[in-house]
PyMOL commands that place a pseudoatom at each C-alpha (Angstrom):
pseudoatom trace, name=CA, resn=UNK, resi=1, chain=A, elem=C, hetatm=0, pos=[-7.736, 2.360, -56.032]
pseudoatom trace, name=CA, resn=UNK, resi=2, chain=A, elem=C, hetatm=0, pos=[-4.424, 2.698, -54.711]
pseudoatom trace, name=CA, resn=UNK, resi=3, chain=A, elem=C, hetatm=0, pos=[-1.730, 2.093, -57.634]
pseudoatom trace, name=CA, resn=UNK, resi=4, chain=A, elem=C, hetatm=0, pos=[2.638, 1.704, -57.079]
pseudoatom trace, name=CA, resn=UNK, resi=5, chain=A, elem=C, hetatm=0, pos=[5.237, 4.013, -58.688]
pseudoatom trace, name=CA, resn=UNK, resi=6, chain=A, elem=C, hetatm=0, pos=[8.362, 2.758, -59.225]
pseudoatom trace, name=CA, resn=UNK, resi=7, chain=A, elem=C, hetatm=0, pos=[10.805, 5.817, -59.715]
pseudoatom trace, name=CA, resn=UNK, resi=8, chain=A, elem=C, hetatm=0, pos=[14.423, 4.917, -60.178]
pseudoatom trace, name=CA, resn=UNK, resi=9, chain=A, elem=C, hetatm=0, pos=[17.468, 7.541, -61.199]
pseudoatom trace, name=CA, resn=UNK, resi=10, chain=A, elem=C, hetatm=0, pos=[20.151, 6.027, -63.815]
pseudoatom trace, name=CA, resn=UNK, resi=11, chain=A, elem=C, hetatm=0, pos=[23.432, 4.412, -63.798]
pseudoatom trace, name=CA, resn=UNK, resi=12, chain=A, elem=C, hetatm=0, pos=[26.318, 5.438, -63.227]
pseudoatom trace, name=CA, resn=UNK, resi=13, chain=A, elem=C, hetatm=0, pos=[27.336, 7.926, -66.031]
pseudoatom trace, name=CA, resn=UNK, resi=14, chain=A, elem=C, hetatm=0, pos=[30.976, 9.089, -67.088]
pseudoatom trace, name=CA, resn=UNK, resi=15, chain=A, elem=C, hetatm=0, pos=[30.436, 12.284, -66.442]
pseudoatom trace, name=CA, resn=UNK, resi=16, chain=A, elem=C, hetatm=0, pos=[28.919, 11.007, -62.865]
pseudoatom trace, name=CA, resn=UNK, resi=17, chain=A, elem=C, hetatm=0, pos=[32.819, 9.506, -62.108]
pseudoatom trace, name=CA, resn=UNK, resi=18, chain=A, elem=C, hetatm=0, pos=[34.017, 12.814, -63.489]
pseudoatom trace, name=CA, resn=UNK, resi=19, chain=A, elem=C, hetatm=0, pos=[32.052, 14.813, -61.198]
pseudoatom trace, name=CA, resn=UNK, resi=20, chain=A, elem=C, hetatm=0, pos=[30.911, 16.804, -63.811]
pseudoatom trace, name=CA, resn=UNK, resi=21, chain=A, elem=C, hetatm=0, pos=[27.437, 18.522, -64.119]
pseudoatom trace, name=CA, resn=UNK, resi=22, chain=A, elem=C, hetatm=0, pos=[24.844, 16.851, -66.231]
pseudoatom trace, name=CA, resn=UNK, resi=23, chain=A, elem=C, hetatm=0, pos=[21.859, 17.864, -66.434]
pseudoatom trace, name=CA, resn=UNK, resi=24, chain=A, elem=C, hetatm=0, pos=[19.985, 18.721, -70.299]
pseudoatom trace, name=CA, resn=UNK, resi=25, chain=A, elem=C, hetatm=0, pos=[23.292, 17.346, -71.183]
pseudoatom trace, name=CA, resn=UNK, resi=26, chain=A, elem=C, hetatm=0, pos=[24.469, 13.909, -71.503]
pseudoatom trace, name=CA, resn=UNK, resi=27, chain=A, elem=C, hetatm=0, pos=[26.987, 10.666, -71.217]
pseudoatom trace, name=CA, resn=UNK, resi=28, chain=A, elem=C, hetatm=0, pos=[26.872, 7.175, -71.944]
pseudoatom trace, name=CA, resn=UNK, resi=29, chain=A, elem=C, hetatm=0, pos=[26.534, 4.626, -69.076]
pseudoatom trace, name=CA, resn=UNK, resi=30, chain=A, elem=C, hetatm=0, pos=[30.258, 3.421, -67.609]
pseudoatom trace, name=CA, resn=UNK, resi=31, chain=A, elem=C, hetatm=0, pos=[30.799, -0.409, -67.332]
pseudoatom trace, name=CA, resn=UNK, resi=32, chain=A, elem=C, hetatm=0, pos=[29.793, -0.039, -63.259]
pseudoatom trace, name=CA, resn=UNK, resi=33, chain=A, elem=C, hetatm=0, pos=[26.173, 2.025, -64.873]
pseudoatom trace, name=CA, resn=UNK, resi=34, chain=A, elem=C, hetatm=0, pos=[25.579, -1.004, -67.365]
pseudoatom trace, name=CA, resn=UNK, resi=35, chain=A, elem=C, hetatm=0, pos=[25.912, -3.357, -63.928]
pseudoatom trace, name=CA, resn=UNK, resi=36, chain=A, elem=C, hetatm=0, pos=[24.094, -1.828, -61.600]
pseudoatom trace, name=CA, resn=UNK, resi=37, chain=A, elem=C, hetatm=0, pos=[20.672, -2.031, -62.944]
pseudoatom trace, name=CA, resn=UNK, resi=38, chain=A, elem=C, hetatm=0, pos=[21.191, -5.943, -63.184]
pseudoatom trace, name=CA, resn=UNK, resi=39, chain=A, elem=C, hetatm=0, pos=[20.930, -5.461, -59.248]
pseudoatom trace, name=CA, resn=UNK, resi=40, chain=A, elem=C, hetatm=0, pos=[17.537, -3.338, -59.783]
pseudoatom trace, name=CA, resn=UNK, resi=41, chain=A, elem=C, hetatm=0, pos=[16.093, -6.108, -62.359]
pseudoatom trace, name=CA, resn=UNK, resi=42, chain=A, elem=C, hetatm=0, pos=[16.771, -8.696, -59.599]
pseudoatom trace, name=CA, resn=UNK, resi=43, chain=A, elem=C, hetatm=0, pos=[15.260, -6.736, -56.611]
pseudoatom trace, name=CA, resn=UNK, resi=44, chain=A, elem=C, hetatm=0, pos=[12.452, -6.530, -58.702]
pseudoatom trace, name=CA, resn=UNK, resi=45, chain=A, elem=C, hetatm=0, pos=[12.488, -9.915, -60.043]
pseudoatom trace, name=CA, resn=UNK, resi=46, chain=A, elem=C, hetatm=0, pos=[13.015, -11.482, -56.145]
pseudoatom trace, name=CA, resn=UNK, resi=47, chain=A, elem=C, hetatm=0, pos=[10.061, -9.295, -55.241]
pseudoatom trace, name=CA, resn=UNK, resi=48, chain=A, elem=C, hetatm=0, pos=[7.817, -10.587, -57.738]
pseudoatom trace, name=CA, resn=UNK, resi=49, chain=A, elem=C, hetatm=0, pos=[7.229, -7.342, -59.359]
pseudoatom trace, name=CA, resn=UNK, resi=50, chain=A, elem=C, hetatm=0, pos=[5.940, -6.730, -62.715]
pseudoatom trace, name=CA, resn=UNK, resi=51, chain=A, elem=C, hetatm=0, pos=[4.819, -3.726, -64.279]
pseudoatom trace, name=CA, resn=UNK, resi=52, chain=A, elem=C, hetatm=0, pos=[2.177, -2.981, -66.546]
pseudoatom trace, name=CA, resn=UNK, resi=53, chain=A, elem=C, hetatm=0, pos=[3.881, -0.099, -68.038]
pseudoatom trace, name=CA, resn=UNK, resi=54, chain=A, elem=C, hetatm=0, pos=[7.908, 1.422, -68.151]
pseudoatom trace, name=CA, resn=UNK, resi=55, chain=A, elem=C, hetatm=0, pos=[8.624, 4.679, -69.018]
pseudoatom trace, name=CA, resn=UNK, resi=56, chain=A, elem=C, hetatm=0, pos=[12.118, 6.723, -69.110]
pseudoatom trace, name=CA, resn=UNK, resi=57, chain=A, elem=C, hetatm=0, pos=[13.345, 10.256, -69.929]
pseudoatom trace, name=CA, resn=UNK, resi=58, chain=A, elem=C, hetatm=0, pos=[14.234, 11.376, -72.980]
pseudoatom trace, name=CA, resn=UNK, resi=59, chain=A, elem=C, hetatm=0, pos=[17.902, 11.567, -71.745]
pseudoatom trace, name=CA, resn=UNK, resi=60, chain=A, elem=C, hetatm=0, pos=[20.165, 8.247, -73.181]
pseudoatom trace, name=CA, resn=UNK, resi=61, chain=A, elem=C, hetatm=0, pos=[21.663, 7.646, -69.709]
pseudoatom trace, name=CA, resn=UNK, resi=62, chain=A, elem=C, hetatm=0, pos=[17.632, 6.559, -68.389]
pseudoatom trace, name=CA, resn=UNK, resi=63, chain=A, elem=C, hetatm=0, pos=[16.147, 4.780, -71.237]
pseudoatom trace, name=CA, resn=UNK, resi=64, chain=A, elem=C, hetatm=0, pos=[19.558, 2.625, -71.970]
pseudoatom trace, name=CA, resn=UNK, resi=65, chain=A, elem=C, hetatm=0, pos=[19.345, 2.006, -67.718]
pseudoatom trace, name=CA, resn=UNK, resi=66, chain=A, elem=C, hetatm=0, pos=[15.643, 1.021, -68.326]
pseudoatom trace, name=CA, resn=UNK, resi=67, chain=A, elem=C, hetatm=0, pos=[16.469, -1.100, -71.217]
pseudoatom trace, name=CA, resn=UNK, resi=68, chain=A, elem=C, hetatm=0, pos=[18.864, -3.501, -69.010]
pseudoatom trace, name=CA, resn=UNK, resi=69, chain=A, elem=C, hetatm=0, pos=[15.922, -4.024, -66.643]
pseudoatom trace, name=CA, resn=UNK, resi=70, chain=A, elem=C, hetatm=0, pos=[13.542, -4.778, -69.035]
pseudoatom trace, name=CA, resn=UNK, resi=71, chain=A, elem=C, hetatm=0, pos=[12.807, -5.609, -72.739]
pseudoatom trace, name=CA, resn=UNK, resi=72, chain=A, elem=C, hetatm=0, pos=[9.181, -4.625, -72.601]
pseudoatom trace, name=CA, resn=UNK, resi=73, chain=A, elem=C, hetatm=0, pos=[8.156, -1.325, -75.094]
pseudoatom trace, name=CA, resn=UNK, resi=74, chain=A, elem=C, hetatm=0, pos=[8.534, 1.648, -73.066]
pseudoatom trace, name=CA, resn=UNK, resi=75, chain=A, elem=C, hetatm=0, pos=[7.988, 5.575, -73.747]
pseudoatom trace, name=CA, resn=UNK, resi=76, chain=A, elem=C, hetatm=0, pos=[10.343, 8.072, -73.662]
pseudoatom trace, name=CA, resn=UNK, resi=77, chain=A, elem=C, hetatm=0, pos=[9.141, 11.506, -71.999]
pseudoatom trace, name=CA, resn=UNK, resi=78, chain=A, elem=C, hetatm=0, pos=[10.339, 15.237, -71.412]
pseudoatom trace, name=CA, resn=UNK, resi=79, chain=A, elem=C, hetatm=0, pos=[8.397, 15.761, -68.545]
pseudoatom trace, name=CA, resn=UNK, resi=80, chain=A, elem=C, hetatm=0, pos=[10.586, 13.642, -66.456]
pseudoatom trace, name=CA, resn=UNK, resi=81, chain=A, elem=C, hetatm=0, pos=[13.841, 14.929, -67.910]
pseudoatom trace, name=CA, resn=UNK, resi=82, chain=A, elem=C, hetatm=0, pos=[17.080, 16.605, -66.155]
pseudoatom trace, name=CA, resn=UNK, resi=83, chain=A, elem=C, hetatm=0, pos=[16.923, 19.438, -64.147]
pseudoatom trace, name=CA, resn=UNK, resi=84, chain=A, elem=C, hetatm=0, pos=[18.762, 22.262, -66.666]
pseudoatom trace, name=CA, resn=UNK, resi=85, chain=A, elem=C, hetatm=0, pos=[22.037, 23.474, -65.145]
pseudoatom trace, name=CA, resn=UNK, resi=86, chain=A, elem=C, hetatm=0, pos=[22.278, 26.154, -67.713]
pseudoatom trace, name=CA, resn=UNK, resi=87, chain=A, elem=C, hetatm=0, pos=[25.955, 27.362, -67.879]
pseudoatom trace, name=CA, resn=UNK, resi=88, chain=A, elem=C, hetatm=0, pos=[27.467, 24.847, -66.081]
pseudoatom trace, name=CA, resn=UNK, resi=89, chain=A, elem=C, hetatm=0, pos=[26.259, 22.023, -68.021]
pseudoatom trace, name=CA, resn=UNK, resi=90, chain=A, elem=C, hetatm=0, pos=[29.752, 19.734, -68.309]
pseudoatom trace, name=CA, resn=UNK, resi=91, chain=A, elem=C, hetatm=0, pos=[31.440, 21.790, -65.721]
pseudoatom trace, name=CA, resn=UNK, resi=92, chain=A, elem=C, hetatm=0, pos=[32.741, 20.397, -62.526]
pseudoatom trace, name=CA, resn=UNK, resi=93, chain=A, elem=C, hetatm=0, pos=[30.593, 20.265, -60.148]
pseudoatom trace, name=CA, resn=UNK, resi=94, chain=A, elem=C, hetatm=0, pos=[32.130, 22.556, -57.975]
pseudoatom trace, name=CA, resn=UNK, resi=95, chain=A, elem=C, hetatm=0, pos=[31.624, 25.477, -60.163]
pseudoatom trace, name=CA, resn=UNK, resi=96, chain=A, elem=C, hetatm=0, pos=[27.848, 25.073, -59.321]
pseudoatom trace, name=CA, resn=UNK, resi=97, chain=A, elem=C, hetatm=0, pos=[27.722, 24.760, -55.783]
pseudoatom trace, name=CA, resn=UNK, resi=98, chain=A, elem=C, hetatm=0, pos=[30.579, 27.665, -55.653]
pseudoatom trace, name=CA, resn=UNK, resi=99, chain=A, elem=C, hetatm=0, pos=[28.072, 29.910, -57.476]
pseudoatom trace, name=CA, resn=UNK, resi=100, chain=A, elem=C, hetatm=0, pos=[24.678, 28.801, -55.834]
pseudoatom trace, name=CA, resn=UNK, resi=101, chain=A, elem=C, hetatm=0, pos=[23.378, 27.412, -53.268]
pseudoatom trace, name=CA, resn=UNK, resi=102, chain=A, elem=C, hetatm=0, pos=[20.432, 25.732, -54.139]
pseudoatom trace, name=CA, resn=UNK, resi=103, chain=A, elem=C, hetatm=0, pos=[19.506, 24.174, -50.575]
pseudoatom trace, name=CA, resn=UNK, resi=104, chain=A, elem=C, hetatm=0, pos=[19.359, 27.853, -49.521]
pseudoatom trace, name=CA, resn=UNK, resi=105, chain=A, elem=C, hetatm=0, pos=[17.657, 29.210, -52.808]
pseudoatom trace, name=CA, resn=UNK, resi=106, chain=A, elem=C, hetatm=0, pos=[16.175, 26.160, -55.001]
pseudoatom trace, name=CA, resn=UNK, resi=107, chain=A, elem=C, hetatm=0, pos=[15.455, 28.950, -57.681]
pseudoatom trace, name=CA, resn=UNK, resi=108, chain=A, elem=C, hetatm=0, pos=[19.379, 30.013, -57.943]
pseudoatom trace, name=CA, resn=UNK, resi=109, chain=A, elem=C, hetatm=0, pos=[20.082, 28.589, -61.145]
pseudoatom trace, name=CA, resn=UNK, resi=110, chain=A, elem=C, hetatm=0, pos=[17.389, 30.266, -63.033]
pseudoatom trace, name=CA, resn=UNK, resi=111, chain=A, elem=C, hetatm=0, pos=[20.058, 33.441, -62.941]
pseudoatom trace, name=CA, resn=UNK, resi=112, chain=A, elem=C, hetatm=0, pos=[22.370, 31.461, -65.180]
pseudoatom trace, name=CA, resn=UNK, resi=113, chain=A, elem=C, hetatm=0, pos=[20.309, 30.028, -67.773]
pseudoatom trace, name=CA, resn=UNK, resi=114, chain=A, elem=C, hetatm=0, pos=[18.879, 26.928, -65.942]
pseudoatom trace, name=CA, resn=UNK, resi=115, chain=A, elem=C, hetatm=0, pos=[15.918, 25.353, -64.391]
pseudoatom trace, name=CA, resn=UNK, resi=116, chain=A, elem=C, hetatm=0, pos=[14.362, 26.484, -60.580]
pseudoatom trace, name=CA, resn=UNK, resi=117, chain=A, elem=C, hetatm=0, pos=[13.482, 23.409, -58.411]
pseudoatom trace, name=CA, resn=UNK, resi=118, chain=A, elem=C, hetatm=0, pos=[9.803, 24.427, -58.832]
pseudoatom trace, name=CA, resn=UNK, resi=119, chain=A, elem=C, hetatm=0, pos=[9.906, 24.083, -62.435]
pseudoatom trace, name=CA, resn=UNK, resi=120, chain=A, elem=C, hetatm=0, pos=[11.328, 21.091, -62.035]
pseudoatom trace, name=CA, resn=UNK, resi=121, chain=A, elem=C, hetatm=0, pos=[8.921, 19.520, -59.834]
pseudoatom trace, name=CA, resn=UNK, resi=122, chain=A, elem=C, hetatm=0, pos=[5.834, 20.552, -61.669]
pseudoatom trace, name=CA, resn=UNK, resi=123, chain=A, elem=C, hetatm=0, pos=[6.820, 19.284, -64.736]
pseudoatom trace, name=CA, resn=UNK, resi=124, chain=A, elem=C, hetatm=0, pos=[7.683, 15.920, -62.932]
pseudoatom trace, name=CA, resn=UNK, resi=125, chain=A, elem=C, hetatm=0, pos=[4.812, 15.934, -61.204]
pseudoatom trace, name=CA, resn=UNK, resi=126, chain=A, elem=C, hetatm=0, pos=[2.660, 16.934, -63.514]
pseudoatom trace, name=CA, resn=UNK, resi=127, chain=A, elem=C, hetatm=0, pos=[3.800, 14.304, -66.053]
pseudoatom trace, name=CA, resn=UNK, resi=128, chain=A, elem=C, hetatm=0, pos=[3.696, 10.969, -63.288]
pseudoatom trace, name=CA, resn=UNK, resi=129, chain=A, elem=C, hetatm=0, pos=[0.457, 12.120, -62.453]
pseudoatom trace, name=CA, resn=UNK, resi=130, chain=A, elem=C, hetatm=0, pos=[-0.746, 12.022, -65.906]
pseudoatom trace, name=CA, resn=UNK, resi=131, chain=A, elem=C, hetatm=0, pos=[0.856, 8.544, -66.075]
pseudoatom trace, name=CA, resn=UNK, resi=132, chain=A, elem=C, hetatm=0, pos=[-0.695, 7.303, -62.860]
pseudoatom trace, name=CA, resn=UNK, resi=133, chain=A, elem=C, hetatm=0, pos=[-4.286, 8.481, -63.915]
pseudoatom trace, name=CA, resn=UNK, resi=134, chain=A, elem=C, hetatm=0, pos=[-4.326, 6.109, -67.141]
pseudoatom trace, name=CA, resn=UNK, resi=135, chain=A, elem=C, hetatm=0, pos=[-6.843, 3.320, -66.413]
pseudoatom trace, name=CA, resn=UNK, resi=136, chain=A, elem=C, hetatm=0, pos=[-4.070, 0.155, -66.941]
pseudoatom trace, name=CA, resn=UNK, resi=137, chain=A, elem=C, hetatm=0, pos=[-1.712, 1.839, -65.236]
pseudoatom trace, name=CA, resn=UNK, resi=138, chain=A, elem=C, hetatm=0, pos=[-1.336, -0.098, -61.854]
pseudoatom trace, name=CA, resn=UNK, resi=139, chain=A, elem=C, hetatm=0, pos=[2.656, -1.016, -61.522]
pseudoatom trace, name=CA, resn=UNK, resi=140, chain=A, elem=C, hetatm=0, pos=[4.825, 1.547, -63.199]
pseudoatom trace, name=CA, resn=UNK, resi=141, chain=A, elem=C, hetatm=0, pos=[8.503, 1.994, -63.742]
pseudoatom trace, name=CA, resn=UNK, resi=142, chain=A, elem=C, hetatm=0, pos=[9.519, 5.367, -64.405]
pseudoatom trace, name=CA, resn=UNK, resi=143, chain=A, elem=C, hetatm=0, pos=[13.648, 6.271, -64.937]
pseudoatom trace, name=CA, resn=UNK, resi=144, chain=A, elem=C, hetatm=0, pos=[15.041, 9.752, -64.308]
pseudoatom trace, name=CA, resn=UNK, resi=145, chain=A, elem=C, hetatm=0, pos=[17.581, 11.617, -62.909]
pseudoatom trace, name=CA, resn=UNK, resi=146, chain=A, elem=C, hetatm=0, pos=[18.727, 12.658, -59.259]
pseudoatom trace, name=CA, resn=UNK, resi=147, chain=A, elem=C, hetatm=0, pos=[17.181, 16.217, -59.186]
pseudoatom trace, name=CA, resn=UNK, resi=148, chain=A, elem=C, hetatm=0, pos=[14.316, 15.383, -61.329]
pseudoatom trace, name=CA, resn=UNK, resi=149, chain=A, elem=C, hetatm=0, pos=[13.573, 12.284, -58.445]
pseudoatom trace, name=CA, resn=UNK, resi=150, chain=A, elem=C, hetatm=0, pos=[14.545, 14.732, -55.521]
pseudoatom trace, name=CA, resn=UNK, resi=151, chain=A, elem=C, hetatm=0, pos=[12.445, 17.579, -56.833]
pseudoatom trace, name=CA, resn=UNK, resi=152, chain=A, elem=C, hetatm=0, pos=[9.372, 15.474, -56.749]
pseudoatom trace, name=CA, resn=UNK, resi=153, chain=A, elem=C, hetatm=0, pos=[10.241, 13.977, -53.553]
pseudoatom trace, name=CA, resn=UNK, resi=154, chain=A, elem=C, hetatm=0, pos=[10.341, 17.305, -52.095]
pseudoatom trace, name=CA, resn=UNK, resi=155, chain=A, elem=C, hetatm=0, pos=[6.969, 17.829, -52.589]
pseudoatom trace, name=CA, resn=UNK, resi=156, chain=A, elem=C, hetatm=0, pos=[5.717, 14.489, -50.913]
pseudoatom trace, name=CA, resn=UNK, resi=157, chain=A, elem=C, hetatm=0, pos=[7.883, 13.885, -48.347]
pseudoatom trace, name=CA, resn=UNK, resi=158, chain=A, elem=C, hetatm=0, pos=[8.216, 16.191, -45.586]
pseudoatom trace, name=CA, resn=UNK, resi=159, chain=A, elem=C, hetatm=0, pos=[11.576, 17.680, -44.095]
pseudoatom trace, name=CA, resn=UNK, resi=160, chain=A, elem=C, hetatm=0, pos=[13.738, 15.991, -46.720]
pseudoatom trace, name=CA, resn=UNK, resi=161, chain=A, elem=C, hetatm=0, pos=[17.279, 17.829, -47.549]
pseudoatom trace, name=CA, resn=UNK, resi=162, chain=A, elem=C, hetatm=0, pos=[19.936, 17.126, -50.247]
pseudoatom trace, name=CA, resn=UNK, resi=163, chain=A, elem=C, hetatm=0, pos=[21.828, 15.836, -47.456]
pseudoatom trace, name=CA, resn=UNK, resi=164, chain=A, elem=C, hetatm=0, pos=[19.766, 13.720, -45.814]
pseudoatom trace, name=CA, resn=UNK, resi=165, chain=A, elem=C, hetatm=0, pos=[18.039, 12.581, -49.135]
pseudoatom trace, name=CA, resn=UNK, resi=166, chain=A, elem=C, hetatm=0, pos=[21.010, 11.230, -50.935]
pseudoatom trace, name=CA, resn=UNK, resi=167, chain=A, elem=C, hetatm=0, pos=[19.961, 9.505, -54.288]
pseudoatom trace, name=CA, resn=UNK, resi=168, chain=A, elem=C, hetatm=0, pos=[22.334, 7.077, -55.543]
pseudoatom trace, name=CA, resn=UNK, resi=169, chain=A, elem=C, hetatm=0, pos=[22.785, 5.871, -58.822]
pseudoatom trace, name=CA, resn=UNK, resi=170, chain=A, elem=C, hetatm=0, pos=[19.608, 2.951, -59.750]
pseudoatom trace, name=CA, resn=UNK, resi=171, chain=A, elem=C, hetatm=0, pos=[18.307, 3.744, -56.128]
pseudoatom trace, name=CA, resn=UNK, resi=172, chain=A, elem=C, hetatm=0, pos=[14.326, 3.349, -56.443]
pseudoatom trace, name=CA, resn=UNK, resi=173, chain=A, elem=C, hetatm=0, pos=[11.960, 5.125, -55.012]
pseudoatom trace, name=CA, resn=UNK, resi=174, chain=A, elem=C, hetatm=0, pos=[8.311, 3.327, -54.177]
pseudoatom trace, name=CA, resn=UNK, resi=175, chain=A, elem=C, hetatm=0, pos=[5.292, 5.400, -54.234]
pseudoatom trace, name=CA, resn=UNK, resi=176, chain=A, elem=C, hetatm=0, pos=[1.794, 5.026, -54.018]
pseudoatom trace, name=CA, resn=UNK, resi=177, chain=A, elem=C, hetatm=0, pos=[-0.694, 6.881, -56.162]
pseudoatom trace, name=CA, resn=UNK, resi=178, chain=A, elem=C, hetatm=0, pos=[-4.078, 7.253, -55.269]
pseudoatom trace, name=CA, resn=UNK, resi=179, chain=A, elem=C, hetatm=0, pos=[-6.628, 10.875, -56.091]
pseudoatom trace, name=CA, resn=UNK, resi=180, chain=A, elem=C, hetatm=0, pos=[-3.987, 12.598, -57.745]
pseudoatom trace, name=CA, resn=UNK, resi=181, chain=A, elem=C, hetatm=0, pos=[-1.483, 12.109, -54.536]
pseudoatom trace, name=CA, resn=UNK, resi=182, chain=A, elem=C, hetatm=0, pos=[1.751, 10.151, -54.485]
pseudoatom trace, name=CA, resn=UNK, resi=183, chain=A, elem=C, hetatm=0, pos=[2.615, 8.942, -50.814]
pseudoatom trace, name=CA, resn=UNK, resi=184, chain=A, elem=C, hetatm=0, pos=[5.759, 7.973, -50.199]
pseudoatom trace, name=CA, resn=UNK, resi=185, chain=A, elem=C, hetatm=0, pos=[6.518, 4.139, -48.838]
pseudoatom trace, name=CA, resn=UNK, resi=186, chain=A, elem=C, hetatm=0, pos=[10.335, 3.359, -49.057]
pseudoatom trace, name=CA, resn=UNK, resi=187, chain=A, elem=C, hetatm=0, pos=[13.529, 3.704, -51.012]
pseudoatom trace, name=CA, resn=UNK, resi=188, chain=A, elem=C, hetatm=0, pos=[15.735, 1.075, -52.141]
pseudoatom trace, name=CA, resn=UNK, resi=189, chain=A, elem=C, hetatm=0, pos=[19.256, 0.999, -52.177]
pseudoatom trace, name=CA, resn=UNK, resi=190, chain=A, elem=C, hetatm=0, pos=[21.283, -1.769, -53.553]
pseudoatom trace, name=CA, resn=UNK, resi=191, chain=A, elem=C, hetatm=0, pos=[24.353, -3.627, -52.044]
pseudoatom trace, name=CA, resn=UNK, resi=192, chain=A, elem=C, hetatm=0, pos=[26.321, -3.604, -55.612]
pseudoatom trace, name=CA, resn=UNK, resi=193, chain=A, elem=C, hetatm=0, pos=[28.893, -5.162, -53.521]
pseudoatom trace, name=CA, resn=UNK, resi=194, chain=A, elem=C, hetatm=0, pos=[27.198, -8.288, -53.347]
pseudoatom trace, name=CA, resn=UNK, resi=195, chain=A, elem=C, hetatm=0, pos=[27.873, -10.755, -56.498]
pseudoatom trace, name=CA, resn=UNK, resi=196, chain=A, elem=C, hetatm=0, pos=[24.766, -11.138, -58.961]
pseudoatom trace, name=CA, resn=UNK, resi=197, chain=A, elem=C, hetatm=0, pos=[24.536, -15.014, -59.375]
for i in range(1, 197): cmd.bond("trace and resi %d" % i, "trace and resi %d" % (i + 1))
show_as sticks, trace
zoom trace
């Protein structure tokens, strides 16, 4: 039976206007982060979606983005946590892509303290698979983080590139689940420009 994923990254963060790294690290949700997942709530809402279960990371920026969509009990979990940036955690950004180039060698960072892609993704994918395989699991929200989401893509979606595979903040990603296999059916980016009444 096929079941729907619902994998979102956070608001916007203050260290996401400061363009500063953050990944095991953390920062609170601007006023723009608390907004934009009023936009998600009412995608969802217009849609007619509801979901059986909600689950964030254990990271404050996700589970106070999942708590503006929805006031239903949710679990925290590691498994879909930040990538680790080691060294450069609250650094500029710059400093990281100066020093490695993870499109060319996802497993870069692992030379300064932090996480390889791979990691990443099979402790992502390991722990939304476990998720999806629950019996009353059919409609699931998960919140995470922008390499977390892209380093699970990666494995299900063919050809994709940081470039091409930009994930902005409260973009969701649709999935469906079915054997142990996620299959990718759209993402959803939201016109924030656009008023919410």
């Amino acid at each position: 039976m096929k079941k729907t994923l619902y994998l979102m990254r956070h608001g916007e963060t203050v260290f996401n206007k400061q363009d500063l790294v953050q990944g095991a690290c953390d920062s609170p949700l601007t006023e723009v982060g608390r907004t934009q997942p009023l936009y998600a709530k009412r995608w969802f809402a217009d849609q007619g979606i509801k979901f059986d279960h909600a689950y964030a990371s254990t990271q404050e920026r996700a589970s106070d983005t999942l708590e503006l969509i929805t006031e239903m009990p949710y679990q925290r979990l590691k498994g879909i946590k930040e990538m680790s940036f080691g060294i450069f955690e609250a650094t500029p950004n710059h400093f990281v892509r100066a020093a490695c180039n993870l499109h060319e060698n996802p497993e870069a960072l692992t030379k300064f303290g932090g996480e390889g892609m791979y990691a990443v993704q099979n402790r992502v994918v390991n722990t939304l698979t476990e998720v999806m395989k629950k019996p009353d699991h059919q409609t699931v929200l998960a919140v995470s983080h922008g390499c977390a989401i892209f380093a699970f893509a990666y494995k299900w979606i063919a050809g994709i590139t940081w470039e091409k595979f930009h994930l902005t903040n409260c973009v969701i990603l649709k999935f469906e689940y079915e054997n142990e296999q996620f299959k990718f059916i759209e993402m959803i980016n939201h016109d924030f420009d656009q008023p919410l009444t």
